[in-house]
C-alpha positions in Angstrom: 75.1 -27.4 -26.8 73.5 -25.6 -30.1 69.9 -26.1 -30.3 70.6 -26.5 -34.2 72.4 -29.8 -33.7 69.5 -30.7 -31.6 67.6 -30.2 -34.3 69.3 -32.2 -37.0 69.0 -35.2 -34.7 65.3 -34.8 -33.8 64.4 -34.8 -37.7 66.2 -38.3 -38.0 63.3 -40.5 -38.5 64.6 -44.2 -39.3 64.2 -48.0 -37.9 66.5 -48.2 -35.9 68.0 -44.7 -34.5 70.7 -46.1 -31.9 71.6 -43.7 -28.8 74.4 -44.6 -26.7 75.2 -42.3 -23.6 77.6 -43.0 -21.0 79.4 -41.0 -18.4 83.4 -40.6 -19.1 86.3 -39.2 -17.4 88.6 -36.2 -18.6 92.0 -37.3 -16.5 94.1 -40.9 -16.5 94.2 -43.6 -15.3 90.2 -43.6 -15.4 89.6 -42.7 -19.0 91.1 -45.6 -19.7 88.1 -47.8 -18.4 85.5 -45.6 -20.7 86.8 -47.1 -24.1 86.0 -50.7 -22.5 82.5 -49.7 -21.3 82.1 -48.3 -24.3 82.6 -51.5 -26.4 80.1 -53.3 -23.7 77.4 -50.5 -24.7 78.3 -50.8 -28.9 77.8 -55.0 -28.1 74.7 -54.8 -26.3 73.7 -52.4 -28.5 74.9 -55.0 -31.6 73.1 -58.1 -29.7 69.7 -56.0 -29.6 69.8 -54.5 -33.4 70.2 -58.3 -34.9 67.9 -59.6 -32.6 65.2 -57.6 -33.5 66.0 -56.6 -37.0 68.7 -58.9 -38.4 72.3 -58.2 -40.1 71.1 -57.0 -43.7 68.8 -54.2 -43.6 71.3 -52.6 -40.8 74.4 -53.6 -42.2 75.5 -49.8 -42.1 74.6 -49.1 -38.7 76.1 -52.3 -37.4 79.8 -51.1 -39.6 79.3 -47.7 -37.8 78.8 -49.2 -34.2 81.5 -51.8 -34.8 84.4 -48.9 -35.5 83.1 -45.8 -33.1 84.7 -47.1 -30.2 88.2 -46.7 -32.2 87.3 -43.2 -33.5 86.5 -41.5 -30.2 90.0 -40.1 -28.6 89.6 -40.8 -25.0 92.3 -38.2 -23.9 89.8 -35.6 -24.5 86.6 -36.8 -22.9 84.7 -34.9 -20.8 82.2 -35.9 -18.1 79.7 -37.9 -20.6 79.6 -39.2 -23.9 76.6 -39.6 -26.0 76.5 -41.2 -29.7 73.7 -41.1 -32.2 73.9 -43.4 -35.4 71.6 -45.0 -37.7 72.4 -46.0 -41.6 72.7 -42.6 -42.8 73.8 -40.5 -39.4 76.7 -40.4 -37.0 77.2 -38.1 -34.4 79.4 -37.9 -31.3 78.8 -35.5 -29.0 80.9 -34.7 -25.1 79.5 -32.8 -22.4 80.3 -30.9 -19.3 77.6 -33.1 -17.6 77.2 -36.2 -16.4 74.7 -38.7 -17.5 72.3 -40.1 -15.7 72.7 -43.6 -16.6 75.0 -45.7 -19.0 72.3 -46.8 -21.7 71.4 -47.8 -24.9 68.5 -46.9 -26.1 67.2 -48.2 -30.1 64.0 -46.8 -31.5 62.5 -45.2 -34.5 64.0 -42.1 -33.2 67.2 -40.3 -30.9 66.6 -40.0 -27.5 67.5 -36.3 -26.8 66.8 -35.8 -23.3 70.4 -35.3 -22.4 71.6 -32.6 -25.3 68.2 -30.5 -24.0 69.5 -31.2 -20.5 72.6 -29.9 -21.8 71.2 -27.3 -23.8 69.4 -26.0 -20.7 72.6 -25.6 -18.6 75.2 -24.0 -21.0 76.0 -20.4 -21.0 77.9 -18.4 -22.7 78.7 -15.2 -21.2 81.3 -12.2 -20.0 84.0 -12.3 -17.0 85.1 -9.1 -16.3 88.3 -8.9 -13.8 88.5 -6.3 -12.2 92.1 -6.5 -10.4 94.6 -4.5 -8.7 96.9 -4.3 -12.4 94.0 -3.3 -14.6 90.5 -4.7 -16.1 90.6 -7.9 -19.0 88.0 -9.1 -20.5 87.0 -12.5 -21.2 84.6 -14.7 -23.0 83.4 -17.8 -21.2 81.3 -21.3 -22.3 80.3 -22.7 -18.7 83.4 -23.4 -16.7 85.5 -22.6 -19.2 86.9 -19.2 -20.9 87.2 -19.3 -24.5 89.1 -16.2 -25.6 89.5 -12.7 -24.3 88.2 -9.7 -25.4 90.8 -7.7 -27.2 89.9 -4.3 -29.3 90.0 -0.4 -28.6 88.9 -0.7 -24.8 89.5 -4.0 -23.3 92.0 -4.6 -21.4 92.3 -1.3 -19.7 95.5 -1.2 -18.0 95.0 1.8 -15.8 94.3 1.2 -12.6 91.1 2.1 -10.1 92.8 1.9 -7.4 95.4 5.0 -7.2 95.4 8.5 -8.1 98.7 10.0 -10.4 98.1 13.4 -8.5 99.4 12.8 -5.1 97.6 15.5 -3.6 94.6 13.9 -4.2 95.5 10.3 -2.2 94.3 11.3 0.9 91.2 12.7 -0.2 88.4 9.9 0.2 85.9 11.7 -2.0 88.4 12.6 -4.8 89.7 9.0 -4.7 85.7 7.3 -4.8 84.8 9.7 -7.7 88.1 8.8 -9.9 86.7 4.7 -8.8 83.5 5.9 -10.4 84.3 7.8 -13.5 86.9 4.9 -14.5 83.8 2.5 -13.8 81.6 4.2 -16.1 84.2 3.8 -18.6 84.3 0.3 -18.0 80.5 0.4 -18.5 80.8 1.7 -21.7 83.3 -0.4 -23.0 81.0 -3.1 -21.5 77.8 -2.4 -23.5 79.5 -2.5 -26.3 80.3 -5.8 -26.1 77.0 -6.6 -25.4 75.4 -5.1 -28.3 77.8 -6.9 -30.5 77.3 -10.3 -28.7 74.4 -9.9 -27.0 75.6 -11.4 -23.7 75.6 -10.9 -20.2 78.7 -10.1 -17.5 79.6 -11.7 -14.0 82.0 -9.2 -12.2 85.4 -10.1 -10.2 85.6 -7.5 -8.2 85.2 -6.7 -4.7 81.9 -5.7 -3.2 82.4 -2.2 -3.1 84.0 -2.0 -6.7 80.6 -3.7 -7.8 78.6 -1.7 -5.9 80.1 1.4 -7.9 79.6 -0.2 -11.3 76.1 -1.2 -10.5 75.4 3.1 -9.9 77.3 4.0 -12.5 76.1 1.5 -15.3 74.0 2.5 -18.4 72.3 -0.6 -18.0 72.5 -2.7 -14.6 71.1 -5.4 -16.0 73.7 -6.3 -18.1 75.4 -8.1 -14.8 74.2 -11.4 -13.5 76.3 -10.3 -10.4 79.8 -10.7 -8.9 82.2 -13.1 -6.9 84.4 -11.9 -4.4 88.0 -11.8 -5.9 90.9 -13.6 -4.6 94.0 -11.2 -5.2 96.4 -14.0 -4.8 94.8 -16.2 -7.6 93.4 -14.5 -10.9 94.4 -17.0 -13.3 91.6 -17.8 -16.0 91.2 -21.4 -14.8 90.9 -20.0 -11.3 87.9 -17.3 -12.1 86.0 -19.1 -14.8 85.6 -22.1 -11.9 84.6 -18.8 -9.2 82.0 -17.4 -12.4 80.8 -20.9 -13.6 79.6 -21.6 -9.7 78.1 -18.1 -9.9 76.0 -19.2 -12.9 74.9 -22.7 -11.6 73.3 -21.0 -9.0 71.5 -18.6 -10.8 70.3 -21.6 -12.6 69.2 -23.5 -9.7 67.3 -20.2 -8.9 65.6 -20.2 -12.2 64.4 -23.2 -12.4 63.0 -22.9 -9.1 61.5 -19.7 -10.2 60.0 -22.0 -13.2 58.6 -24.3 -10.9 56.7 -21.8 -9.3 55.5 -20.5 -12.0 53.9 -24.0 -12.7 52.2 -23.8 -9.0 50.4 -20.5 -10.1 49.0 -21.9 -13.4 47.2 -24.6 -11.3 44.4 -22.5 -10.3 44.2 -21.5 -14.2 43.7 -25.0 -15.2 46.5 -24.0 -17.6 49.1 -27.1 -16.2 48.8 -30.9 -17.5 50.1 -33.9 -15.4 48.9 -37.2 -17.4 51.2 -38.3 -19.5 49.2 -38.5 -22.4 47.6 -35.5 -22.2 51.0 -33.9 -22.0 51.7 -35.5 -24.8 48.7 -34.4 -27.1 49.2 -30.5 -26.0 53.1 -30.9 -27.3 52.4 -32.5 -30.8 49.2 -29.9 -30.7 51.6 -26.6 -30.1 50.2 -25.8 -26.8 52.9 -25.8 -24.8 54.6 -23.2 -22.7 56.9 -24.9 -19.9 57.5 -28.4 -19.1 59.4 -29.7 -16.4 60.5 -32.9 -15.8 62.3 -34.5 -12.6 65.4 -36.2 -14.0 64.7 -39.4 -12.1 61.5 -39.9 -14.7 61.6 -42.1 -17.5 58.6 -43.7 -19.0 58.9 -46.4 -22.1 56.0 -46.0 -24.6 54.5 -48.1 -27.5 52.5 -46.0 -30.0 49.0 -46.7 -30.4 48.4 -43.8 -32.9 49.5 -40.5 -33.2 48.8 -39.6 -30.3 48.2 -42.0 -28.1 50.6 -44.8 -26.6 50.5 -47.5 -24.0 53.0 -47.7 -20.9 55.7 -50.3 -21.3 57.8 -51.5 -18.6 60.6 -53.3 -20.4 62.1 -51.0 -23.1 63.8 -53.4 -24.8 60.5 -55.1 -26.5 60.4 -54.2 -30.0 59.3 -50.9 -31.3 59.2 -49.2 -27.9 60.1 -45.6 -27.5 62.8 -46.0 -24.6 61.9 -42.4 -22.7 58.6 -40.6 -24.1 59.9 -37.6 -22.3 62.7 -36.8 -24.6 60.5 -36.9 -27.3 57.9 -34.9 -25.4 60.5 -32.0 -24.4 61.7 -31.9 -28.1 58.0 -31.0 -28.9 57.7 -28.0 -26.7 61.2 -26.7 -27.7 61.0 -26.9 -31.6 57.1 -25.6 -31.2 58.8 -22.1 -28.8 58.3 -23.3 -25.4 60.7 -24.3 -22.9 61.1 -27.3 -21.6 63.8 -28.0 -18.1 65.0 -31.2 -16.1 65.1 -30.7 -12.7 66.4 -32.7 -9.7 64.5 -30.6 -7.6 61.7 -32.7 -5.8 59.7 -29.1 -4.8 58.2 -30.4 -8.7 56.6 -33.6 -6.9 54.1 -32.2 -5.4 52.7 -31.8 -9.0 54.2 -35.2 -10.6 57.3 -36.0 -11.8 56.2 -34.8 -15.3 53.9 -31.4 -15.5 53.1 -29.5 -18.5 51.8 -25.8 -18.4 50.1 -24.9 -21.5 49.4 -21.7 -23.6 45.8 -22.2 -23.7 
């Protein structure tokens, strides 16, 4: 997810801004059934638009939501769907992540919460194999490797595991220093890559292979880590599952790490749990980190800028569905960071907790 189509979408500012999201299915029979929930969605969402603002003034929108369902090629969905259209936009958007709910939400805006929950969760980054046959290369986008990197180093097809001098074989110091110097090689070739892409590198290898690059490496930090390898299975589909596992734990670890983080700025008075005052810091630019348990939505009615009243139906006309996509939006365009979590260690602050700059 780019941050810049996030963008696009949160500058949208028209009565009505539609947002349909729905969970999907990337295999047959069952993608079959998301174009017919789909077409329940674009009708409810049809039965509330002329409702509340009749047929002429959104006669565009109402064209656009009567035709996306045929648009949208269901062979290549992915775990959700999400849809943004109002007179003038139209965007459809699949993700590697599920939704949390199949919902329309209408409004004077796009409700982004799932793009930044998406947004928080991709990453792009390296796979290096390191196998029995040599070292490849590869680019990856979550579970999924998009290309591998071919130039002047990668892939190396010499191997780490055997000398060519036979005399050598036998000797287990010879043999670890060749490991090592061909390593540092690797490392080379490695931070290359990084300072041309600027990502990061999750090693198959085996523990002692890693161990090596790690005391060898120019940088260490250019590894997140590494995943056992399986020598009977290094096919790309099978790897970038073993690397993409890898990374959703480190994220599970940083968002816990974030969480913490919120803990300590209590005793600073530097974190914010009302939801209007969470609110007021965003819009204001004084937001840092916000974290928000993906169980919480709240539907708002503006009162002024920035003020609102709580409303429990979010159907009622001009009600924001879910302040806290609006919120999170805030802190991200203004340089902070803002994280869903189903992580209930957050509750013991609130379901919604802001830590501010100042």
């Amino acid at each position: 997810m780019q941050k810049e189509i996030i963008e696009k979408l949160a500058l949208e500012n028209s009565n009505p801004c539609v947002t349909i999201s729905l969970n999907t299915h990337r295999t047959k029979p069952d993608n079959k059934r998301d174009r017919i929930l789909l077409k329940n969605l674009c009708k409810q969402a049809e039965n509330r638009l002329v409702a509340e603002f009749g047929k002429k003034p959104i006669a565009p929108l109402l064209e656009k939501l009567d035709k996306i369902s045929d648009e949208i090629d269901i062979s290549l969905n992915l775990d959700s769907l999400h849809i943004f259209l109002s007179n003038k936009t139209k965007e459809i958007i699949k993700l590697s992540w599920p939704s949390k709910a199949n919902t329309v939400h209408i409004a004077d805006s796009f409700a982004l919460r799932p793009l930044i929950y998406a947004l928080n969760r991709t990453e792009e980054y390296l796979i290096l194999l390191l196998s029995q046959s040599g070292v490849n290369l590869y680019k990856a986008l979550n579970d999924t490797i998009t290309d591998e990197v071919i130039n002047d180093n990668f892939p190396f097809s010499q191997s780490i595991y055997f000398h060519t001098d036979p005399l050598k074989i036998s000797d287990p110091k010879a043999n670890d220093n060749m490991v090592r110097e061909f390593l540092n090689k690797v490392d080379k070739a490695i931070v290359k890559v990084n300072n041309q892409t600027g990502l990061y590198c999750i090693v198959i290898c085996t523990e002692d292979n890693f161990s090596r690059l790690i005391q060898v490496a120019d940088n260490p930090e250019l590894y997140f880590g590494f995943v056992n390898i399986n020598y009977n299975n290094t096919a790309k589909h099978f790897i970038s599952g073993q690397a993409w596992e890898f990374v959703k734990r480190l994220q599970r670890e940083r968002t816990s790490e974030a969480i913490k983080e919120l803990k300590h700025a209590v005793a600073k008075g530097h974190v914010y749990t009302d939801l209007q005052e969470i609110y007021r810091a965003a819009k204001e630019g004084r937001g840092d980190l916000l974290i928000t348990h993906q169980d919480f939505y709240q539907a708002v009615r503006m009162k002024d800028e920035f003020s609102f009243e709580l409303i429990q139906d979010f159907t009622l006309p001009d009600v924001i569905d879910d302040i806290t996509s609006n919120i999170a939006w805030e802190i991200i365009s203004k340089n902070g960071r803002a994280l869903f979590t189903e992580d209930d260690d957050l509750k013991e602050l609130g379901n919604i907790v802001l830590k501010v700059r100042y």
